[in-house]
C-alpha positions in Angstrom: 59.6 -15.0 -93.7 58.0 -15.6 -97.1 54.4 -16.6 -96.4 52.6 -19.7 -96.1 53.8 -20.5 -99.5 57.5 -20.6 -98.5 58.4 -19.0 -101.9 61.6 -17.5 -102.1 63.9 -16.2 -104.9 66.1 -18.9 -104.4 63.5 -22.0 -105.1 61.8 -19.5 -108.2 65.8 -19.3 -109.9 65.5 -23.4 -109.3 62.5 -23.9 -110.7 62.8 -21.6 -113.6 66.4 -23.2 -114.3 64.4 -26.5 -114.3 61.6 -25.3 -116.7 64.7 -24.4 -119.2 66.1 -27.4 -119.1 63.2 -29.0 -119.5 62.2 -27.3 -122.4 65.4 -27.5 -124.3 65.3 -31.3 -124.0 61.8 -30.9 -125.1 63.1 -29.4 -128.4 65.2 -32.4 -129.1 62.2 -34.3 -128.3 60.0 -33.2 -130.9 62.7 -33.0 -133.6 62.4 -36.8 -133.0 58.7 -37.8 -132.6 57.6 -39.5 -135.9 53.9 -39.0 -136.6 51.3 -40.7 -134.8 48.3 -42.4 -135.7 46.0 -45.0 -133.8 44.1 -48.0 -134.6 46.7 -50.5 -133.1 44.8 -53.6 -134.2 45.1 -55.2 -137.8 41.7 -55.2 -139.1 40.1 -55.9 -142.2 37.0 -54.8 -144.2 33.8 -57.2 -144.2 31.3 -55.4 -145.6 30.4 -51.6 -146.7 27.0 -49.5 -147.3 28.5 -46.0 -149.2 30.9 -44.7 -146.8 29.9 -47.1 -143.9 32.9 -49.9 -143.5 32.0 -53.0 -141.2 35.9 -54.1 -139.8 37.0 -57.3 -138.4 39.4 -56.8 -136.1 42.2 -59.3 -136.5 43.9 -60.9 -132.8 47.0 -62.7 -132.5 44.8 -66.3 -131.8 41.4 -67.3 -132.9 38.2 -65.8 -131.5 36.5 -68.6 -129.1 33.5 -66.7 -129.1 30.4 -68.5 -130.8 28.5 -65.2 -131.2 30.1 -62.3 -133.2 30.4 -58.6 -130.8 29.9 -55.5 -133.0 30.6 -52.3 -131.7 28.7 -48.9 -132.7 30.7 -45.9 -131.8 29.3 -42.5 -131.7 29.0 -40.0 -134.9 30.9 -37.2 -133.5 34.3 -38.7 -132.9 36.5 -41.4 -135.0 35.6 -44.9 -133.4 39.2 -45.9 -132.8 38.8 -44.5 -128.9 38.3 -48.3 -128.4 41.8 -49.0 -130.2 43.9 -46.4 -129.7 47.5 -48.1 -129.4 49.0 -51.3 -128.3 49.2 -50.3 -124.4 45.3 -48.6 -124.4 42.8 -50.5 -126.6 39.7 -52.2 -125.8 39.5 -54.0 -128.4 43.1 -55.5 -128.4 41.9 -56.6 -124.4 38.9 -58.5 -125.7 40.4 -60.1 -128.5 42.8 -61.9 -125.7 39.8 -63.0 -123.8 38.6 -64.9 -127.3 36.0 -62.1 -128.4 35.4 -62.1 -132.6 35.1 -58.2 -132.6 33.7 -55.7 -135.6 33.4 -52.7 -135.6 31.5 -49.6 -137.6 33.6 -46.9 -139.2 30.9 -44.0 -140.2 32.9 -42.2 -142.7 33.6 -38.8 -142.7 29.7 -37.5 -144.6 30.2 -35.1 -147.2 27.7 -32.6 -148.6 26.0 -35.7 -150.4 25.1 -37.2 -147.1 23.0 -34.2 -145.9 19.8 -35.8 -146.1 21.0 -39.0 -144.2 18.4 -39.5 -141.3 18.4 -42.0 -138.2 16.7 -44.6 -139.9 19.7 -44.6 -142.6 22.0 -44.7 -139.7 20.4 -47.7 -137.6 17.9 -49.7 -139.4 20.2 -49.6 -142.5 24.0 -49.3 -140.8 23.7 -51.0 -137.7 21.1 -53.2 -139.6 22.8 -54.0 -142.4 26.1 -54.6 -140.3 24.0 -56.9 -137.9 22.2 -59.0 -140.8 25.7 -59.5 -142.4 27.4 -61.3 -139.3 24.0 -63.1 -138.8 24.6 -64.8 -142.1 28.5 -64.9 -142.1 28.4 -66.6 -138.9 25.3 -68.6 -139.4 23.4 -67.1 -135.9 20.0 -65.5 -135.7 21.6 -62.8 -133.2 24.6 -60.9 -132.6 26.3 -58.8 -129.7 25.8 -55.5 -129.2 28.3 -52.9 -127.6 27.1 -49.2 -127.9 29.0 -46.5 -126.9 28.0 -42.5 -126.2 25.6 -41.8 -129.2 26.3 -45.4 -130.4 24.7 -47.0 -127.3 21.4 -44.3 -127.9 21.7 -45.8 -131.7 22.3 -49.5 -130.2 19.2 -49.2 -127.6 16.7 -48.0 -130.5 18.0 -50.6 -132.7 17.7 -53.5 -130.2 14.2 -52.3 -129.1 13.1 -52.0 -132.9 14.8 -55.4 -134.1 14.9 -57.6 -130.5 15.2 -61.2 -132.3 18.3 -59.6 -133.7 20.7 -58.7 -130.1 21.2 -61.7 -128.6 22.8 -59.6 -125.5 23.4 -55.8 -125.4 26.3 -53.7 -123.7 25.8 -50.1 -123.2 28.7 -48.1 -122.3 28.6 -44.1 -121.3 25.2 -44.1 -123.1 22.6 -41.2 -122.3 18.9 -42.5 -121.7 17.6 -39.8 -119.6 18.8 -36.6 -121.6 17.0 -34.0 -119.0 19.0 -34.7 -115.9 20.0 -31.3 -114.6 23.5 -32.1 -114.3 23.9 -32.8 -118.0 25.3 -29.5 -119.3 25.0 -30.8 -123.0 21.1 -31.4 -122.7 21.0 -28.2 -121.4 22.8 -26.4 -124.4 20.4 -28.3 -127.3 17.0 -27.9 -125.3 16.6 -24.9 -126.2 18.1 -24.8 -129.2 16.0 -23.6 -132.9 17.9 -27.0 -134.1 15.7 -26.5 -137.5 17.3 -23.3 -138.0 20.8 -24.8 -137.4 20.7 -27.7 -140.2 18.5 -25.5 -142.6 21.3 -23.0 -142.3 24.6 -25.0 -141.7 23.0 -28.2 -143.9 26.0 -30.7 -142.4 27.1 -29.8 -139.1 31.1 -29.0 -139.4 33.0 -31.1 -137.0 35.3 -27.6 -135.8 31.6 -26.4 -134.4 31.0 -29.6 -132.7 34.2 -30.0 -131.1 34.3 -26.1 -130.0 31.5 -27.1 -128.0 32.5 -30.0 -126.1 36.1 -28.4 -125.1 33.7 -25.3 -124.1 32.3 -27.8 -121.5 35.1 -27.5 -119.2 37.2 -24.9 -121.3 39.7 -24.4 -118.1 40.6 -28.1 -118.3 40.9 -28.7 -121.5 42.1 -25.3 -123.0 44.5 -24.1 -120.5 45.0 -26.6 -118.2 46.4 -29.7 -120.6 48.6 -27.6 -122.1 50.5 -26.3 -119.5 50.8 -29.9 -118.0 52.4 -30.8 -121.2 55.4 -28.7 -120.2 55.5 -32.0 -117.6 56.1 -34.2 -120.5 58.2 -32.8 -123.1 61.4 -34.5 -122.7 59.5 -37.6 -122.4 59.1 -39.2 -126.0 56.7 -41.8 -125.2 54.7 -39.7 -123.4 54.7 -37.0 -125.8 53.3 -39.5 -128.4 50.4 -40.4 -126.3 49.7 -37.1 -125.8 49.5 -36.1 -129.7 48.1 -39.4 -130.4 45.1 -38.4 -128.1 45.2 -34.8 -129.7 45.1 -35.9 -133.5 42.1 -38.1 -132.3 39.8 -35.4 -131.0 40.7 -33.4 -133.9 40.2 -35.9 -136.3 36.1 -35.5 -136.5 33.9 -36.0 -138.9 31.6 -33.5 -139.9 27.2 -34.2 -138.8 25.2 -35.3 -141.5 22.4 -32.3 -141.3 19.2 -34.2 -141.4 20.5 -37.4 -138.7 21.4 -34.6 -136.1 18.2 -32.8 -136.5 16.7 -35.6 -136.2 18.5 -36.7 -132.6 18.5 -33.4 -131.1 14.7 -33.0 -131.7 13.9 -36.7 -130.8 16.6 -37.6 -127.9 17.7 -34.1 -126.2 14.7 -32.0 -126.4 11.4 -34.4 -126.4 13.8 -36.8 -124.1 12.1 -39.8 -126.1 13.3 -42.8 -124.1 11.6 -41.3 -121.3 8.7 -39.5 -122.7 8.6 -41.4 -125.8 8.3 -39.8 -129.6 11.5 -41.6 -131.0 10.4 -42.6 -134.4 12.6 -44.5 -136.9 11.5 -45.3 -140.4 7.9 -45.1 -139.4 7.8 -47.2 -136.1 8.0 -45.9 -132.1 11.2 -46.5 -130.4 9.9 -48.8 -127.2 12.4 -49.8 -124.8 10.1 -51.8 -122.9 10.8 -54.1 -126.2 14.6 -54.5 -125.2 13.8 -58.2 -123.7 17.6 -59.5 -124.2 20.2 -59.7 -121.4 21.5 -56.0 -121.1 24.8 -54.8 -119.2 25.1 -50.9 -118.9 28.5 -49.5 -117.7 29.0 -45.7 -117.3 31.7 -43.6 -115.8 31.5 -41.7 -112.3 33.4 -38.8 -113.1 31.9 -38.2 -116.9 31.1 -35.0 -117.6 29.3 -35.8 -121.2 27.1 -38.5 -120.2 26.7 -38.1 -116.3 25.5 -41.3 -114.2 22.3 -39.7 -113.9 21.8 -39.8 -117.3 22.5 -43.9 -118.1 21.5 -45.4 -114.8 17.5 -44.7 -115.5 18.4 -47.1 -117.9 17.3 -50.2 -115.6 13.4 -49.2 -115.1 12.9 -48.6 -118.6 14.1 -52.1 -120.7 11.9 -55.0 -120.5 14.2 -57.4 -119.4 14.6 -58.9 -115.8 18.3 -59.6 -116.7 20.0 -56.2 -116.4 23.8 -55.8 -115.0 25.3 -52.2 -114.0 29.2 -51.8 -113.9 30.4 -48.2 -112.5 33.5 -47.5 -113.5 35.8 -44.7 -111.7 36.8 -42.6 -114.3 35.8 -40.0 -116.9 34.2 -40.3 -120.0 37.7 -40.7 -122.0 39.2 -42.7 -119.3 37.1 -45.6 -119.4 38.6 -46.4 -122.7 42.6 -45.5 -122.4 43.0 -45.6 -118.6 45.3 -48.5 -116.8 42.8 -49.8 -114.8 40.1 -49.3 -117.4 42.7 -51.9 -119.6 41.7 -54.8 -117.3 38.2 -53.7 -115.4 36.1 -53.4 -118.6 37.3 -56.0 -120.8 36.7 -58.3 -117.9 33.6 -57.2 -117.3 32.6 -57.2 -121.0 34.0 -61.0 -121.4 33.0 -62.2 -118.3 29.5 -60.6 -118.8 29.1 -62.6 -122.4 30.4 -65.8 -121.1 28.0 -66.1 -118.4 25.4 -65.8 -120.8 
């Protein structure tokens, strides 16, 4: 007898023969992965503001859609989750359903953006972006898509500039940042953040992305890397997994001033809520957000946890407000198989209804 396990020397020899095989295939494997790199769609530049690039993203037929969808991805992370390759992109999905698509690139800021604030990033970026496919396309209002910290910039711009969105899509946004299940919110609330940027000026992007692996450090230190013994004699797979690795690596630093400004204002006074969101001079009111919205977060997402976007519905002043759950994480609503044809759908169907 060897336990309720049923592990005997025999099946360990197996296995262990296995794992060496494995891993000497794996060696030939790597010798011939090229290097990888994402953004699968053509795209081309439209319009820039310093380091801020406004793409159109290019699809194989002509867009169908009348009204122009910009999307405004969060500051901490490359925006090219949306388009990662040919098999998992977003974008590439709502091209085929005849969406005209642009999208924000931040930049990666540099030591001369340090004093960048939120009013640069969404009454100028997002603003500036907006006003130029207003006049390109000849329409008084554009689509929105936000997404993470791009939806919180997306929501403030909307409510600031409402004749400007003619519909707005949230995606994994956070509106209520004090929900006790959102381990982020409670990291930064009670955090000196004026001592942070007044020490650090920019906030590097190593720091930032230490503490979002630190989140769930078992899954995403240990854990992913042993599965990738799984993989390594795989070569597609192997690709994927480096291509999603160079992504979360590839991270721009935090302009100082814009995150001070965000963790004071968002996490820690919780200002969609309680209000105290102030851009350029004027009160962020989401009562003002009178355009159709459509908010879509992910069950299992461990950044932005439902908790935290739902609230979103008793806050916006419009009676036409859609919700779209989505089972997965807060990566997996982007790259996942059934993500690939849920939210595109969704998205288009959403638009075309309205």
């Amino acid at each position: 007898m060897y336990g309720p396990l049923n592990i005997t020397p025999a099946g360990l020899a197996e296995e262990a023969m296995r794992l060496q095989q494995k891993l000497a295939a794996g060696l030939q494997v790597l010798r011939e992965v090229d290097d990888v790199d994402f953004g699968a769609t053509r795209r081309e530049e439209v319009w820039r503001d310093g380091k801020v690039v406004l793409y159109r993203f290019i699809g194989e037929r002509r867009p169908t859609a009348e009204v122009p969808l910009l999307i405004a991805y969060a500051l901490v992370n490359r925006p090219y989750m949306v388009d990662l390759q040919d098999n998992k992109s977003l974008v590439r999905q709502l091209l085929a359903r005849g969406q005209d698509v642009y999208i924000i690139d931040w930049g990666y800021p540099d030591r001369s953006d340090r004093f960048l604030d939120l009013e640069d990033y969404i009454e100028r970026f997002i603003g500036g972006a907006v006003d130029h496919l207003r006049e390109a396309h000849g329409v008084d209002a554009v689509n929105l898509l936000g997404i993470c910290q791009g939806g919180a910039f997306s929501l403030s711009y909307a409510a600031l500039n409402p004749e400007k969105v003619r519909n707005l899509i949230t995606m994994v946004t956070p509106v209520d940042f004090h929900t006790p299940d959102n381990m982020l919110s409670n990291w930064t609330r009670g955090m000196d953040v004026d001592l942070f940027v007044d020490t650090l000026g920019n906030v590097p992007a190593d720091l930032m992305n230490m503490c979002y692996l630190t989140l769930k450090p078992w899954r995403l230190f240990v854990q992913k890397y042993v599965g990738m013994a799984d993989i390594l004699d795989d070569r597609a797979a192997m690709e994927d997994f480096l291509r999603m690795e160079k992504w979360i690596f590839d991270s721009p630093d935090q302009a100082g001033e814009a995150f001070r400004q965000f963790i004071a204002m968002y996490y820690q006074r919780n200002g969609f809520v309680e209000g105290g969101i102030e851009i350029g001079g004027r009160e962020v009111h989401l009562g003002m957000v009178e355009m159709p919205v459509l908010n879509i977060y992910a069950e299992q997402d461990h950044l932005v946890p439902p908790s935290a976007s739902k609230p979103l519905r008793g806050l916006v002043g419009t009676d036409d407000y859609s919700e779209l759950s989505f089972r997965g994480g807060h990566i997996g609503i982007y790259v996942s198989g059934r993500a690939q044809k849920e939210v595109p759908d969704a998205i288009h169907g959403w638009l075309a209804q309205r």
